[in-house]
C-alpha positions as CSV (number, residue, x, y, z in Angstrom):
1,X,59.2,114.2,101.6
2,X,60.3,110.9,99.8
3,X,62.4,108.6,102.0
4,X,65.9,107.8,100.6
5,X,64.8,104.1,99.4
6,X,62.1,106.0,97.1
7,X,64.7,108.3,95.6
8,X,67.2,105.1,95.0
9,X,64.2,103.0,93.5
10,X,63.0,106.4,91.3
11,X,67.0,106.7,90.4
12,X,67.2,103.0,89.0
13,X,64.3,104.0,87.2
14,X,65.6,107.1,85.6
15,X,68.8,105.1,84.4
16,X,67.2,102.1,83.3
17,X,65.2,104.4,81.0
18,X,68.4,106.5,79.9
19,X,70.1,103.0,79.2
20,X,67.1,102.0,77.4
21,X,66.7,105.4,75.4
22,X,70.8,105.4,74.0
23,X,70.2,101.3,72.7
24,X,70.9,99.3,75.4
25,X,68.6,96.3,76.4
26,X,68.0,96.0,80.2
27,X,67.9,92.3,81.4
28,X,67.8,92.3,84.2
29,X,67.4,95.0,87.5
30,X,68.9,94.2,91.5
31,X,70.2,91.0,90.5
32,X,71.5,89.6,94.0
33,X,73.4,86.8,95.2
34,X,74.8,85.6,98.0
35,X,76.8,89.0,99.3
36,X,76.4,91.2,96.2
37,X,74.0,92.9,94.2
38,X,74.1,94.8,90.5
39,X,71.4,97.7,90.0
40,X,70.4,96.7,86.2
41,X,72.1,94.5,83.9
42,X,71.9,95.0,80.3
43,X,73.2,94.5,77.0
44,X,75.0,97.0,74.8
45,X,75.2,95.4,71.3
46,X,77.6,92.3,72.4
47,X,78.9,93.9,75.6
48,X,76.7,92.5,78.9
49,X,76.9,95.7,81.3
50,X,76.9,95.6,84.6
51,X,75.3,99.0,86.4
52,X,76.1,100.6,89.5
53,X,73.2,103.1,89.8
54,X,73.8,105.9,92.7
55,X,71.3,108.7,93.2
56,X,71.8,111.5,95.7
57,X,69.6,114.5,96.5
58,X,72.5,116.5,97.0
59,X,76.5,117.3,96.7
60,X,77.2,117.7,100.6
61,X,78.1,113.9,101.0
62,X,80.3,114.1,97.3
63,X,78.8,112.9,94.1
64,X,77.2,110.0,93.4
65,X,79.9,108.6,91.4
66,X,81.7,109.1,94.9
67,X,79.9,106.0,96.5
68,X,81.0,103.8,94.2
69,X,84.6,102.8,95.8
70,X,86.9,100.0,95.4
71,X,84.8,98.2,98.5
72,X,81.7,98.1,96.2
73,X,82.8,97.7,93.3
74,X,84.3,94.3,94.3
75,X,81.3,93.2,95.4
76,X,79.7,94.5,91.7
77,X,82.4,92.2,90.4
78,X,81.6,89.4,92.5
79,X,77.8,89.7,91.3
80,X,79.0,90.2,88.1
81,X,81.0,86.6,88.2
82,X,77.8,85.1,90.2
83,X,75.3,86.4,87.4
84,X,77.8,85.0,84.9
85,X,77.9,81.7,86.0
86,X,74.3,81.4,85.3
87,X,74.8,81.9,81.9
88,X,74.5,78.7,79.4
89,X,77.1,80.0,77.0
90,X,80.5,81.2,76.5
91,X,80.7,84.4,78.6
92,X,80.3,87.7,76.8
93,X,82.5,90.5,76.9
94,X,81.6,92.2,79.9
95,X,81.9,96.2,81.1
96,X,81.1,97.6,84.1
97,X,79.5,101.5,83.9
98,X,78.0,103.9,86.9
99,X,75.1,105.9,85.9
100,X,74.8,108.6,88.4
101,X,71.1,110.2,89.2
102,X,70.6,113.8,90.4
103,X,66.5,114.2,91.0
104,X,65.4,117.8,89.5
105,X,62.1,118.3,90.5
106,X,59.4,115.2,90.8
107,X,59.2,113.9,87.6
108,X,62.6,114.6,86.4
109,X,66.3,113.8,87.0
110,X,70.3,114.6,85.6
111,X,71.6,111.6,84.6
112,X,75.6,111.1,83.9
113,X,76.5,107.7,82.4
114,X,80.3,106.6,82.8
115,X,80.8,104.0,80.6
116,X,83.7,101.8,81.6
117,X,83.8,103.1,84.9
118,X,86.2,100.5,86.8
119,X,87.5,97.1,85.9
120,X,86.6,94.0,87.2
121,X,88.2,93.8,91.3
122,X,89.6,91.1,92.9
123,X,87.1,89.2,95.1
124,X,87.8,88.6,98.7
C-alpha cells in the first residue's frame, strides 16, 4: 500500500502533467516560504497560476476540492505574495486554481482542474 505522502507526491505529478498537457508552463513545484507553501506554479499565457493540488484515495473525508478552505487558501495567498516578491518585474496578473487528483488504478488518475478557484485572502 502507498503511504499518503506517495499518493500527494504522485497527485502533484498527475496535475503538473495535465497543466502541462492543456498549455500551461510549470515553473515552479512546492514553492515554500516562511509559513506557506504553493503545490506548482505556472504560467498560462500572461496569467502566473498559483496551484493547490489535493489528491484523496477516497470520498469518505469529502472531495478533494473540500480541503482547500478559506484557512489554506490564505496561506496560498501569502505564498503567492512571498513568491511574488521575488519577481524582478512588474507583477503579472495572477489566478489561483485547484486541481483535484482521484488515483484510478497505479498508473492512472481523474483529474478536475478549477480554474479561478478563490481569490486572493487576506493574510493574517
Amino acid at each position: 500500500m502507498v503511504d499518503a505522502l506517495e499518493v500527494g507526491r504522485r497527485g502533484e505529478s498527475a496535475a503538473a502533467r495535465y497543466l502541462t498537457a492543456v498549455g500551461m508552463r510549470v515553473v515552479a513545484r512546492n514553492w515554500r516560504c516562511r509559513r506557506a507553501e504553493v503545490d506548482l506554479i505556472a504560467w498560462d499565457g500572461d496569467t502566473l497560476v498559483f496551484c493547490e493540488v489535493k489528491t484523496r484515495r477516497s470520498l469518505a473525508a469529502g472531495t478533494p476540492e473540500d480541503a482547500v478552505d478559506p484557512p489554506k487558501q490564505a496561506r496560498v495567498s501569502f505564498a503567492a505574495l512571498c513568491y511574488l516578491a521575488t519577481l524582478d518585474r512588474e507583477p503579472p496578473r495572477v489566478r489561483f486554481d485547484v486541481v483535484a487528483v482521484r488515483p484510478i488504478g497505479a498508473h492512472r488518475a481523474a483529474v478536475r482542474h478549477h480554474r479561478a478557484a478563490f481569490e486572493a485572502h487576506e493574510v493574517r
